[in-house]
C-alpha positions as CSV (number, residue, x, y, z in Angstrom):
1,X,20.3,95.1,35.5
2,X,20.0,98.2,32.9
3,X,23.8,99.2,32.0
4,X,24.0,103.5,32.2
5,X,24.8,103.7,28.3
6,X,21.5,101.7,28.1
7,X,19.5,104.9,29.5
8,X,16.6,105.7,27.2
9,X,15.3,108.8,28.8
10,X,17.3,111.1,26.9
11,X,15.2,109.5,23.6
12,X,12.4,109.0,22.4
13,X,12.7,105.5,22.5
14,X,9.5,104.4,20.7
15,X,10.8,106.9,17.9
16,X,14.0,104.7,18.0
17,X,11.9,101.6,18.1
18,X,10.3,102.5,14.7
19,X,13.7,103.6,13.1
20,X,14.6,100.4,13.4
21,X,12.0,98.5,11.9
22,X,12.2,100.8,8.9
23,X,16.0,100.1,8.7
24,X,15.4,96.7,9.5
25,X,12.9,96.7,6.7
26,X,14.3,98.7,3.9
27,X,18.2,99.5,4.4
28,X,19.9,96.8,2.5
29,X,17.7,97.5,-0.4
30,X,18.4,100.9,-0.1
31,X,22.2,100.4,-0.2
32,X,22.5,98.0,-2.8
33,X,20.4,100.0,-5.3
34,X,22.4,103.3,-4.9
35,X,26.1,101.3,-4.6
36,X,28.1,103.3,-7.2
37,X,25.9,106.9,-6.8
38,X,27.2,107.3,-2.9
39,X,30.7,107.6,-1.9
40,X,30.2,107.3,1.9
41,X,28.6,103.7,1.7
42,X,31.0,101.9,3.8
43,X,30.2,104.5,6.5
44,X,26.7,104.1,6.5
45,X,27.1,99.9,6.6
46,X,29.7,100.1,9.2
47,X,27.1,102.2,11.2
48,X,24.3,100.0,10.1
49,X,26.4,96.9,12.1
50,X,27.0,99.3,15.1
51,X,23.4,100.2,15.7
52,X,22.8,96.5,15.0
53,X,25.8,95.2,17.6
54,X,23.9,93.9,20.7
55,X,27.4,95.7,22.9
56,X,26.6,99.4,21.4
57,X,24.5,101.3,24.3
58,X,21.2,102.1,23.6
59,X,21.8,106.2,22.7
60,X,24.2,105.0,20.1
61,X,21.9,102.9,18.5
62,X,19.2,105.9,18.7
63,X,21.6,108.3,17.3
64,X,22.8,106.0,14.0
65,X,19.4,104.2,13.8
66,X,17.6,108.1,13.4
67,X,20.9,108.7,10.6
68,X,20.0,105.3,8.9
69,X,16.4,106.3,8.7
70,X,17.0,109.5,7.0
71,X,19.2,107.6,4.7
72,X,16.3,105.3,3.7
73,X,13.2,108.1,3.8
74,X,13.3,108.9,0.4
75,X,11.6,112.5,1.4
76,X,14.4,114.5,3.0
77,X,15.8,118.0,2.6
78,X,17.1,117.6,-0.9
79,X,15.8,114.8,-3.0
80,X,18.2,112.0,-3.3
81,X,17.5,112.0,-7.2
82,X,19.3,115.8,-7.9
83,X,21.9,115.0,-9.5
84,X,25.4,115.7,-7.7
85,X,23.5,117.0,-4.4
86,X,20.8,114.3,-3.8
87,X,22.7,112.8,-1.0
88,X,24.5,115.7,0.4
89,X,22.0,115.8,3.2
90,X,22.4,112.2,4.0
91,X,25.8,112.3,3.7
92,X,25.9,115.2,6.4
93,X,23.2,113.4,8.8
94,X,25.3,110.3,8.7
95,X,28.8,111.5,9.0
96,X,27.5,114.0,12.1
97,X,25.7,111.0,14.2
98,X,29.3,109.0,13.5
99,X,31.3,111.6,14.7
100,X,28.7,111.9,17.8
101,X,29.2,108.1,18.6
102,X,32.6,107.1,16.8
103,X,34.4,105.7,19.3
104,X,31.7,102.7,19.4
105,X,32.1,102.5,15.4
106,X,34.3,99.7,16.1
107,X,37.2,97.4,13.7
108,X,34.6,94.7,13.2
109,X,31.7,97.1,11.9
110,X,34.0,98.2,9.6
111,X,35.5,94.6,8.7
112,X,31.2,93.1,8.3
113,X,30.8,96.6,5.9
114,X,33.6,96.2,4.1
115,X,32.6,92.2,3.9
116,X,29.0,92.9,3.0
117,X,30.2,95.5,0.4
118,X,32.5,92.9,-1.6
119,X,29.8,90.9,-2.3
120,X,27.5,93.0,-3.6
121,X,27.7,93.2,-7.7
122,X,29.0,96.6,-8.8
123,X,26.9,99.1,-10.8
124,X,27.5,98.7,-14.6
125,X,29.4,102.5,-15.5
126,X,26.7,104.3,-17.8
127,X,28.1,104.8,-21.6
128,X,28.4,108.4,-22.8
């Protein structure tokens, strides 16, 4: 029996179907090669473990899978190589689809981000 947060018909789900597989695909990558350039990346991992929690409702997981997508595309509204402002749009997309769906963004998303984070080897500070 289909739970009411599980409604798709407010979404495009085949759109949310095809998020997925890109973040599926290409998000750890994604993270671990700009660790160090973005400032929100525990929010985006904690999110990445929501939209990947078999308990979030199906509209959460369209909202934060759409937000991880952008994240990933590497064509977006400003290009995530400008210096200072490349991930100002992501940054935006992302903290807006959290604070649409925070309340599932639960403890243990944030304990597997913070988890995932520790293990991942830090970015080498560039010499002036």
């Amino acid at each position: 029996m289909q739970k009411p947060d599980d409604d798709t018909s407010a979404f495009d789900a085949d759109k949310m179907q095809s998020d997925k597989r890109l973040v599926m695909r290409e998000f750890a990558q994604k993270l671990r090669s700009n660790l160090g350039k973005i400032p929100f990346a525990e929010d985006v991992t904690a999110s990445f473990y929501c939209a990947m929690d078999s308990k979030s409702p199906a509209f959460v997981k369209a909202v934060l899978f759409g937000a991880l997508a952008y994240f990933i595309m590497p064509a977006d509204v400003i290009p995530d190589f400008i210096a200072a402002l490349g991930y100002t749009d992501d940054a935006s997309v992302l903290l807006a689809a959290m604070k649409t769906v925070q309340s599932h963004i639960a403890p243990d998303h944030r304990e597997k981000a913070l988890a995932f984070l520790e293990k991942q080897p830090r970015p080498e500070p560039a010499e002036d």
